[in-house]
N, CA, C and O of each residue as an XYZ file, in Angstrom:
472
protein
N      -7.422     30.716    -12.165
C      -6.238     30.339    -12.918
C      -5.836     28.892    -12.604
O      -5.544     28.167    -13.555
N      -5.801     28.474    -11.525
C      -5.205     27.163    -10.754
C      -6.347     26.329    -11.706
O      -6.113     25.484    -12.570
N      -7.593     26.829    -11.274
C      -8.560     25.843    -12.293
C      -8.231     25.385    -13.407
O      -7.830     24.267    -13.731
N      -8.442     26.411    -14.054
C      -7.611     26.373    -15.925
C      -6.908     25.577    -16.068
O      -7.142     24.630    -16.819
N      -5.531     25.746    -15.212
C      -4.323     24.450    -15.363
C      -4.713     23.264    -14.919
O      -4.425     22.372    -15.717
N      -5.429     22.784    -13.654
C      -6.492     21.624    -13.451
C      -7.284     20.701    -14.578
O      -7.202     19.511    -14.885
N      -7.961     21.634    -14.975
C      -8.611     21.159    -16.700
C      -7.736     20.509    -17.063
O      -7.659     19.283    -16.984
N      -6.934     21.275    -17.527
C      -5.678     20.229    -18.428
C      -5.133     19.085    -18.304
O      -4.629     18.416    -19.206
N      -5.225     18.802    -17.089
C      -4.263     17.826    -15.972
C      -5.353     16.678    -16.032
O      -6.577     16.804    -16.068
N      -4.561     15.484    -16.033
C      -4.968     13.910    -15.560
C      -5.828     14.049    -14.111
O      -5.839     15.013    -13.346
N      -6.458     12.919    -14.007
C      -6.820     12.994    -12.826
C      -6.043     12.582    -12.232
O      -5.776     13.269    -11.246
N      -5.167     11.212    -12.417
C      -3.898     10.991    -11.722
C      -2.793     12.223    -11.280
O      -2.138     12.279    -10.238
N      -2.805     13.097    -12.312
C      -1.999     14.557    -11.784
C      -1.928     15.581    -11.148
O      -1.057     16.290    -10.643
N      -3.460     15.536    -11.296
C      -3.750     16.398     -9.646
C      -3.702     15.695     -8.339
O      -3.551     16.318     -7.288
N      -3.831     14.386     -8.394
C      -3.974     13.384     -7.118
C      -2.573     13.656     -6.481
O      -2.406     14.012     -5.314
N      -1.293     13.378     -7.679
C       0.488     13.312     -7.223
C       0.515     14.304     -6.572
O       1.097     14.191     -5.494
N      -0.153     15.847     -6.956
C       0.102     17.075     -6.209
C      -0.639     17.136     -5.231
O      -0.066     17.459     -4.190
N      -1.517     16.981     -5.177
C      -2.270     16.752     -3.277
C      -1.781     16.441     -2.180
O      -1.700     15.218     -2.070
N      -1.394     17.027     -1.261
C      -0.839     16.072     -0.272
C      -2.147     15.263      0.664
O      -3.368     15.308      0.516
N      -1.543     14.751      1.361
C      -2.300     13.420      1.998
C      -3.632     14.171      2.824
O      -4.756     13.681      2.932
N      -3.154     15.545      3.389
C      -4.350     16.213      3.990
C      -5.652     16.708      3.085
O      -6.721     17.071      3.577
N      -5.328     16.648      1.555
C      -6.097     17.605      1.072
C      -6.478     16.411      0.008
O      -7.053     16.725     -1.034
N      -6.070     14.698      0.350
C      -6.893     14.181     -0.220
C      -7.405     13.814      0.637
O      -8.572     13.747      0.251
N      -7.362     13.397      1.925
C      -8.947     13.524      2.445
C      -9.905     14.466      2.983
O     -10.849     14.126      3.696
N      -9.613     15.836      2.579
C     -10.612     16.715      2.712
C     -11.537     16.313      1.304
O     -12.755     16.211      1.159
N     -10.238     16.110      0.206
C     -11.460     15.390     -1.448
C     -12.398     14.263     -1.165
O     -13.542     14.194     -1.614
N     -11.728     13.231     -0.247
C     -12.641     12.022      0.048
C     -13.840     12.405      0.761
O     -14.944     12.010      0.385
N     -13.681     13.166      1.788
C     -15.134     14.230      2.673
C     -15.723     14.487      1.840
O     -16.821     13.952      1.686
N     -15.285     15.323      1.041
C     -15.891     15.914      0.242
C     -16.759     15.069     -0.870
O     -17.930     15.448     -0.874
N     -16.549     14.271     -1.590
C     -16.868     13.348     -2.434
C     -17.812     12.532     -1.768
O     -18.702     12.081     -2.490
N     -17.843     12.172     -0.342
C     -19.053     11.424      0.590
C     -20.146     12.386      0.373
O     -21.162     12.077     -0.249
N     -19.900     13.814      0.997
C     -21.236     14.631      0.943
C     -21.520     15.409     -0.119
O     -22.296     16.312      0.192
N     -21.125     15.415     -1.498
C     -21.182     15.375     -2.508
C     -22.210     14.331     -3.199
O     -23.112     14.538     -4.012
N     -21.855     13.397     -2.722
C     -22.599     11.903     -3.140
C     -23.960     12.186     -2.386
O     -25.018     12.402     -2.976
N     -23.828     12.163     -1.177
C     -25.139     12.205     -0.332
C     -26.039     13.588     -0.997
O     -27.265     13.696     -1.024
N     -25.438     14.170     -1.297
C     -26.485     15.124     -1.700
C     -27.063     14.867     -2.711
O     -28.288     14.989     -2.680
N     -26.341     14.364     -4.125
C     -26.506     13.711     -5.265
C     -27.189     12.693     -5.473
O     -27.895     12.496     -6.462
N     -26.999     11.844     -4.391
C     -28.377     10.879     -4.486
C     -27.187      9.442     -4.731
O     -27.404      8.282     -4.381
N     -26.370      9.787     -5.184
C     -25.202      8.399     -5.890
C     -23.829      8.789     -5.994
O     -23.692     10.005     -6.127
N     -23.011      8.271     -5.977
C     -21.511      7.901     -5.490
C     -21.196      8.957     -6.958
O     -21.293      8.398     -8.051
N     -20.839     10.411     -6.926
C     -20.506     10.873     -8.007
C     -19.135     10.654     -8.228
O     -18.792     11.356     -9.180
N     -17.971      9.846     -7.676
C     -16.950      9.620     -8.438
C     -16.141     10.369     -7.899
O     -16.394     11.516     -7.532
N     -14.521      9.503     -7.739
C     -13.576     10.594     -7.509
C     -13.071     11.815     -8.359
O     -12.232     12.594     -7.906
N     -13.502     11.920     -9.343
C     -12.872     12.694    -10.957
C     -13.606     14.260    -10.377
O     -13.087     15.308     -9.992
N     -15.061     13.817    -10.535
C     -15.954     14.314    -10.546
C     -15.495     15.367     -9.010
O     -15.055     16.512     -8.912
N     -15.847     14.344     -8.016
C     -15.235     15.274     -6.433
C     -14.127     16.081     -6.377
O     -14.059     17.164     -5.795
N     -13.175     15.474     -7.057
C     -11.653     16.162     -6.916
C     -12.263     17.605     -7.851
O     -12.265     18.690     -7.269
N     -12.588     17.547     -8.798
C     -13.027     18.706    -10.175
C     -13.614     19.852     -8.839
O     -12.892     20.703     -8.319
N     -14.761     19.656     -8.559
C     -15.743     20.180     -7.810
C     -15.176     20.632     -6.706
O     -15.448     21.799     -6.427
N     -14.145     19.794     -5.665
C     -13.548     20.171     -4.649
C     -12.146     21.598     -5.137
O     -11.876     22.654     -4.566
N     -11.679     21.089     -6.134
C     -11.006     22.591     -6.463
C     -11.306     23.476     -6.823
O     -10.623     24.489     -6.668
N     -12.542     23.471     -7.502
C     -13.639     24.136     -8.491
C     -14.119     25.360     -7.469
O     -13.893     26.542     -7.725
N     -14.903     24.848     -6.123
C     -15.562     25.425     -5.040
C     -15.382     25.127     -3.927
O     -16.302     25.349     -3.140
N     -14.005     24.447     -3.379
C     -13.701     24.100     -1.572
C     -12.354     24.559     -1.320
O     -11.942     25.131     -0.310
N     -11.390     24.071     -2.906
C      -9.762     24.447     -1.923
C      -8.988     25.811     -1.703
O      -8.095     25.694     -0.864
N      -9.084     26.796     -2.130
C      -9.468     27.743     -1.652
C     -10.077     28.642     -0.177
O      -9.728     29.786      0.113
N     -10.659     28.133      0.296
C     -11.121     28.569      1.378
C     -10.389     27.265      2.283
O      -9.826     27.486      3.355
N     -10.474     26.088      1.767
C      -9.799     24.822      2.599
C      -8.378     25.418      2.867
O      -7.885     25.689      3.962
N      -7.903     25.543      1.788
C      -6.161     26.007      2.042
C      -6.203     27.804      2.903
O      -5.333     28.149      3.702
N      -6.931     28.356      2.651
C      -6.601     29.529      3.700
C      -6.905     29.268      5.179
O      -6.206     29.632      6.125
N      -8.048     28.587      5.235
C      -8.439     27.722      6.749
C      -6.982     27.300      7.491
O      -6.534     27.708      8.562
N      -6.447     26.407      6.604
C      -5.543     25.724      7.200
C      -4.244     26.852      7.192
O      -3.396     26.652      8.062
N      -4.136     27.429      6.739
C      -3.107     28.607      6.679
C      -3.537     29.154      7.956
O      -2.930     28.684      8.919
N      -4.584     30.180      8.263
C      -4.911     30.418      9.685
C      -4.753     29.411     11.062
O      -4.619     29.817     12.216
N      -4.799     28.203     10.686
C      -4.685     27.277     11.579
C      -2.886     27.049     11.522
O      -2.157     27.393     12.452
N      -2.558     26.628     10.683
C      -1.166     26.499     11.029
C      -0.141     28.392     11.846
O       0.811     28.440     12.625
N      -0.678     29.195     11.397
C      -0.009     30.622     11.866
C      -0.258     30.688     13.353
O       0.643     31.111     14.078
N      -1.235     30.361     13.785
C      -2.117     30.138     14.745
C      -0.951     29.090     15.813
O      -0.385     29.218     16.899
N      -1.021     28.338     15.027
C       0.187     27.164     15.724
C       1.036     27.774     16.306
O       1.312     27.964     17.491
N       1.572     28.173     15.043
C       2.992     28.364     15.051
C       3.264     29.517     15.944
O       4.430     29.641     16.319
N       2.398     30.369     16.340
C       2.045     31.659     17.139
C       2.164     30.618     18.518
O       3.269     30.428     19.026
N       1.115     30.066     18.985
C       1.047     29.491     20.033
C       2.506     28.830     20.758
O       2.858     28.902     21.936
N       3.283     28.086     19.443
C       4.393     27.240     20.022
C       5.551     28.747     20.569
O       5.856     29.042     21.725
N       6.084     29.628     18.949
C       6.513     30.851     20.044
C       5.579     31.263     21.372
O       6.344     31.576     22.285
N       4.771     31.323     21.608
C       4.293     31.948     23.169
C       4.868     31.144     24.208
O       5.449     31.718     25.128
N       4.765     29.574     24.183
C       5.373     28.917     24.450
C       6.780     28.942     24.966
O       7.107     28.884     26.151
N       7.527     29.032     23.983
C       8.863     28.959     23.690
C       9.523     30.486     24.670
O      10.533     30.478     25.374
N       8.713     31.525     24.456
C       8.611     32.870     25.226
C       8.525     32.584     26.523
O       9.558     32.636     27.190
N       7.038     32.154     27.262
C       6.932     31.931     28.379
C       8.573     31.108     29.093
O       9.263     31.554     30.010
N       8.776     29.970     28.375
C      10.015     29.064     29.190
C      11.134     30.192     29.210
O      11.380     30.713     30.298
N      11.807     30.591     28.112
C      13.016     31.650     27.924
C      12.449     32.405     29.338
O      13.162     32.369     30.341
N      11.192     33.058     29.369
C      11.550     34.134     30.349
C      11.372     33.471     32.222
O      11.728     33.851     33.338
N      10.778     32.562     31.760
C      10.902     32.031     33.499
C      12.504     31.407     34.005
O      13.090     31.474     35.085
N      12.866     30.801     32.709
C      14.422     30.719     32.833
C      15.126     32.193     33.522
O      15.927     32.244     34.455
N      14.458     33.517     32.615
C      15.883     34.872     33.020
C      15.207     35.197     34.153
O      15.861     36.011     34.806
N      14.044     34.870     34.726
C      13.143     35.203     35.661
C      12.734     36.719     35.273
O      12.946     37.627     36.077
N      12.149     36.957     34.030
C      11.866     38.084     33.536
C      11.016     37.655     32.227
O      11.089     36.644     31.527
N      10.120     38.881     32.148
C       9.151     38.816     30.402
C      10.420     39.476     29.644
O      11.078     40.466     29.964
N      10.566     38.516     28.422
C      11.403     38.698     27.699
C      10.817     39.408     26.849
O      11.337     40.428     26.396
N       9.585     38.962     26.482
C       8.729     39.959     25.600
C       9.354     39.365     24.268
O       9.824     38.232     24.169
N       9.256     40.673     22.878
C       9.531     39.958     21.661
C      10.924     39.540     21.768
O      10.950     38.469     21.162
N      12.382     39.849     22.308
C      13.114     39.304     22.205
C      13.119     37.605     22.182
O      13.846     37.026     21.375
N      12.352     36.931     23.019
C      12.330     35.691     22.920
C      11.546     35.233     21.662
O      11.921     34.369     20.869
N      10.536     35.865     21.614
C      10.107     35.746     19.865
C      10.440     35.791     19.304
O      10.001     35.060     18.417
N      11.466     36.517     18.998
C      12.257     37.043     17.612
C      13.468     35.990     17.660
O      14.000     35.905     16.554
N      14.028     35.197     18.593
C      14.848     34.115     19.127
C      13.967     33.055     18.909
O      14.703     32.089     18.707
N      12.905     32.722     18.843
C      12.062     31.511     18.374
C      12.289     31.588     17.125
O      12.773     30.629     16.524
N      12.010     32.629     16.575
C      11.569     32.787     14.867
C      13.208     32.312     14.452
O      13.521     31.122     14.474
N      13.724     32.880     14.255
C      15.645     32.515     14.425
C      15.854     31.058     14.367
O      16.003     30.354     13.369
N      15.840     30.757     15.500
C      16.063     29.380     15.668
C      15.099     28.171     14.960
O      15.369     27.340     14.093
N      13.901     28.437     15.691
C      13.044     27.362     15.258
C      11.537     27.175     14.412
O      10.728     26.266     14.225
N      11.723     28.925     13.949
C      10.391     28.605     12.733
C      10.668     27.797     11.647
O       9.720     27.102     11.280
N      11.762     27.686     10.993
C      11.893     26.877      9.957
C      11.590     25.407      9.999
O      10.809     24.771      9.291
N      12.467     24.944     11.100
C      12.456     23.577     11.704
C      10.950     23.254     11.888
O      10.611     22.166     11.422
N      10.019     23.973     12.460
C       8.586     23.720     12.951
C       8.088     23.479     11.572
O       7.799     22.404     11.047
N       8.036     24.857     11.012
C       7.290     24.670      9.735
C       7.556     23.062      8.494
O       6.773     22.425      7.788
N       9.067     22.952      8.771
C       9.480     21.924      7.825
C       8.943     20.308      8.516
O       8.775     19.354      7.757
N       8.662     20.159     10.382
C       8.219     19.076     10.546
C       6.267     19.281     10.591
O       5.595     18.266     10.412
N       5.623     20.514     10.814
C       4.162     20.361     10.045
C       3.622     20.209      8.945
O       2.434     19.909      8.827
N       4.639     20.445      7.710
C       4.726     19.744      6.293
C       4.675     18.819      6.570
O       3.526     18.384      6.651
N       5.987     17.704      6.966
C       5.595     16.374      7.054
C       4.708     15.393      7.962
O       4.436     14.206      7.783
N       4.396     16.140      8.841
C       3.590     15.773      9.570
C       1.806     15.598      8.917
O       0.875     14.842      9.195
N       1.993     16.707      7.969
C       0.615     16.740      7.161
C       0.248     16.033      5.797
O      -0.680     15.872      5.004
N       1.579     15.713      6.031
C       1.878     14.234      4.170
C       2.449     15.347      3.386
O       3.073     14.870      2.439
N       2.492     16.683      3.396
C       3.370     17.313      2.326
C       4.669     16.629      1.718
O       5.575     16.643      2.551
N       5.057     15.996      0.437
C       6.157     16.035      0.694
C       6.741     16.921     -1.180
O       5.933     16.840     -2.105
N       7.665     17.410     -1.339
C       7.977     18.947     -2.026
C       8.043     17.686     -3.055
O       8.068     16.513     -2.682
N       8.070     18.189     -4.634
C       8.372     17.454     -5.462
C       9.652     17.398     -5.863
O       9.987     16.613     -6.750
């Protein structure tokens, strides 16, 4: 479906919606694209091909990688809370991460990754 609406779209219009991470996974992509091709097939061409057969699996990658994070920073955030009560807080301190500071995290790894919302 995402394809379909792609078709339609400028190449300039899919570029505005990209954020900065996922145009240079297109630029990667478009190098070994080329190298395989024998010649510089073009950004039109890479970007087409890269949504066609990469972003998809690119964007769930990075979905596992960011949950992953964001898992790690609560463990984090857990461990300090409970050496503070001198006790495993267990999920209470998790559920006190999520509260407080999943939003905040999530909203500075957007920008941290060039997301920015339209």
């Amino acid at each position: 479906m995402m394809q379909e609406a792609n078709n339609n779209k400028s190449i300039e219009e899919i570029i505005k919606e990209l954020t900065e991470e996922e145009l240079k996974a297109v630029d990667t992509h478009k190098y070994y694209l080329s190298q395989k091709m024998g010649y510089d097939v073009g950004i039109e061409c890479a970007l087409r091909d890269w949504i066609q057969n990469q972003s998809q699996k690119w964007r769930q990658e990075r979905i596992k990688e960011e949950l992953k994070e964001q898992f790690e920073e609560m463990l984090k955030y857990k461990w300090i809370e409970s050496e503070k009560a001198g006790c495993d807080l267990g999920e209470k301190a998790c559920l006190e991460w999520i509260s407080k500071y999943a939003k905040q995290w999530r909203e500075w790894k957007k920008k941290k990754n060039g997301f920015t919302p339209k």
